[in-house]
N, C-alpha and C positions, 0 to 999 in steps of 0.2 A: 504493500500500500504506500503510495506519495502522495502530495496534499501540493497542489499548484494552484498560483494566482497568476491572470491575465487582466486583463484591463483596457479600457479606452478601444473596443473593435470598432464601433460606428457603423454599424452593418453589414460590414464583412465577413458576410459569413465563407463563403468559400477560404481566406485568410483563418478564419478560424478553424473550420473542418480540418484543412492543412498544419493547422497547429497539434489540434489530437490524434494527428497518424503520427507526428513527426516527436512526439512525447511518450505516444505507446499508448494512450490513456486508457484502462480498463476499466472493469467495475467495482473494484479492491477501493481506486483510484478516488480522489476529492480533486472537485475545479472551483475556486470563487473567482467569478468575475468581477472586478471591483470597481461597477459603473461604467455608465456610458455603454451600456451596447449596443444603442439605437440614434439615429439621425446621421445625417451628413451623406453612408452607404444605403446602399439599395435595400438590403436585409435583417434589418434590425427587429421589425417584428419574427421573423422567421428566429432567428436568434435567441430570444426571449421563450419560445415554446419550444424549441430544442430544449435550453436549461430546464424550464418546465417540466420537460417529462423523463428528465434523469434526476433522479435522489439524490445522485452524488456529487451536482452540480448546483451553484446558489449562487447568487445575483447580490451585490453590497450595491444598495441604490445610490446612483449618482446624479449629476446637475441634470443629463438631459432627461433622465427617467422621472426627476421631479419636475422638471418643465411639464414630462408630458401629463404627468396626474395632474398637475395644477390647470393644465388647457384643455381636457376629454373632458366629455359627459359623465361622472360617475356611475350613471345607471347604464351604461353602455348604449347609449344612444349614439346616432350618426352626428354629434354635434361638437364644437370644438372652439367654446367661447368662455372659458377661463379666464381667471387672472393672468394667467402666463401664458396666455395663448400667441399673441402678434410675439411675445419675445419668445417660446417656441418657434414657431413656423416661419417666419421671416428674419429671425437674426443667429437661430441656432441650426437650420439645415434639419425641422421639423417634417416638413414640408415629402420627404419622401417615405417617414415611418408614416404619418396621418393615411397618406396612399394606401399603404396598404392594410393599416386598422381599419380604414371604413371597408375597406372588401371583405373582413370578418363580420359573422352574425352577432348577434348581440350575447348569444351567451359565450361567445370565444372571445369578445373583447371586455367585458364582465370577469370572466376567467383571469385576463391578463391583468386586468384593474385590479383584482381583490387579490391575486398574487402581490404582486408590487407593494400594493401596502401593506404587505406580511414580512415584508425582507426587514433586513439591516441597516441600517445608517453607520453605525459602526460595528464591527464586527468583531471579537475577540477570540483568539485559540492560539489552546496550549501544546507545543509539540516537541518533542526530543528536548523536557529541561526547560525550554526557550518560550518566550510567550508573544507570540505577533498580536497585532493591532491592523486590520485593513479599514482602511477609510478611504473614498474617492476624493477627497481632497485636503482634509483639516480635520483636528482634534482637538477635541474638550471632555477631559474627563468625568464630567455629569452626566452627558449622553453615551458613553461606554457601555454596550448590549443593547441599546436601544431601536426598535422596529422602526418604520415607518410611521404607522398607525399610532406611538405613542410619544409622540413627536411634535411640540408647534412648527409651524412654517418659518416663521424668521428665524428659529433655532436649525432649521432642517437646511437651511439657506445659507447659514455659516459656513456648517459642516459640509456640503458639496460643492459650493463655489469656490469658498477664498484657501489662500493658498499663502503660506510664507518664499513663496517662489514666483509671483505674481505680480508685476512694478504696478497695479491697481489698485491693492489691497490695503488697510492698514494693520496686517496680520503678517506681514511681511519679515518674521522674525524666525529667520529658520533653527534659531537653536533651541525652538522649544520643546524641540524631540527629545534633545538628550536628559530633561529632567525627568526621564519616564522609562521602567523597567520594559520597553515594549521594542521589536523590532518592526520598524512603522512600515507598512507596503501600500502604495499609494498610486496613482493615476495623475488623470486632469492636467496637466502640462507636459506637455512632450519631452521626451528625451532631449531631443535634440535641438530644442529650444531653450533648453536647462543646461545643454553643454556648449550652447554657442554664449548663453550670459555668464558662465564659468570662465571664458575665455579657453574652450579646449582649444587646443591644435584640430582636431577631428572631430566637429561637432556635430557631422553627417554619419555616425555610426548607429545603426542598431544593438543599442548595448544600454543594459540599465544603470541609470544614475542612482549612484551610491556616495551618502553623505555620512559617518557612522552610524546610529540605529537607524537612517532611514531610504531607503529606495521606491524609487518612481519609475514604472513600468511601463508610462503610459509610450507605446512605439511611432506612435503619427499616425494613426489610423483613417483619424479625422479629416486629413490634408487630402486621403487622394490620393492615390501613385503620384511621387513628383521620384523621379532618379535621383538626382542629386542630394537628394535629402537622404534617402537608404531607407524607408519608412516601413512601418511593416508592426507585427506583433509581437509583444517580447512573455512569454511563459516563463516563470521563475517556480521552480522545485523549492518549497519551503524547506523540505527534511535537509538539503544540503549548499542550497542556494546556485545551483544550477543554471544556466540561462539558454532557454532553446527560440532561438530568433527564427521568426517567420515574416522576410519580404513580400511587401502588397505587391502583386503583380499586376501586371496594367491590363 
């Protein structure tokens, strides 16, 4: 049995498929996905009902999956006039998940609604001695275990947007990881926008950004095949901190 995080696909699914041949993933096997599996790609809802119907696979909710519960219909209706809906669908690349939720009936997209508010915000587990923490983007230790569903919105809205890696923010303090027994696995800014602000030499690599307790997974998902970037999925093996890199192919 291994216990893998991935992150940030954007509806990539064939990128992902490609990731679980190339890890071996069985059914012994644990995957969290840690947010972001939908918008920008073509397959995001497909994605979501894949994890769905494996046990050993779970979803840590992120910015766009609260965008999109804040902009559907709760009763799974065909409607999509939320609080968060114009900033879904028009500034986050909503716009092709919606597509294909309305081509679900209303109890499959019901199904995906009442899933989602059953996940995690933050996520906690203990493995070999060691104790991760996955969060889609930022930590506060009062929401530690916390679902969805038992969660305010401006508190839910911390936690998946802001980022101590983010020149937006005023959370922008990355060393608040190290006051915490936790190996922190994290998403929502790309690698390779974290190693071009690093100042690397090779900021175009598919490779996870490692700070001491904290790594960021997320591979550029969101962006699109662009080459020069190298962008793609990055899988990380908790038990040994392994890194199995899957390039988005155009």
């Amino acid at each position: 049995m291994a216990v893998y995080a991935v992150s940030d696909l954007h509806g990539q699914f064939h990128t992902f498929e490609t990731g679980l041949e190339k890890i071996g993933f069985g059914q012994k096997d644990q995957l969290y996905l840690i947010g972001d599996a939908i918008d920008r790609g073509p397959d995001g809802i497909r994605i979501l009902q894949y994890i769905m119907d494996h046990e050993n696979m779970d979803l840590i909710i992120g910015n766009h999956e609260f965008m999109m519960l804040n902009a559907v219909n709760l009763e799974g209706k065909d409607r999509c006039n939320g609080r968060d809906a114009d900033l879904w669908l028009y500034h986050n690349g909503g716009t092709k998940t919606y597509e294909k939720y309305k081509a679900l009936s209303n109890r499959e997209r019901l199904d995906i609604l009442q899933w989602l508010q059953d996940r995690y915000v933050i996520k906690t587990i203990d493995l070999n001695g060691e104790h991760f923490c996955l969060t889609h983007a930022y930590f506060q230790e009062e929401f530690e275990g916390l679902k969805y569903s038992e969660m305010r919105y401006d508190d839910i809205w911390k936690i998946v947007w802001c980022s101590p890696y983010r020149d937006d923010w005023e959370t922008q303090r990355a060393e608040i990881y190290k006051f915490y027994d936790y190996v922190f696995i994290t998403g929502h800014v790309p690698v390779q926008r974290l190693r071009a602000t690093h100042q690397f030499q090779k900021f175009n690599e598919l490779r996870v950004f490692e700070k001491d307790n904290f790594y960021d997974i997320d591979g550029g998902c969101a962006m699109g095949y662009v080459e020069e970037l190298n962008n793609g999925a990055l899988f990380l093996r908790l038990d040994d901190r392994k890194v199995f890199s899957v390039p988005l192919i155009n």
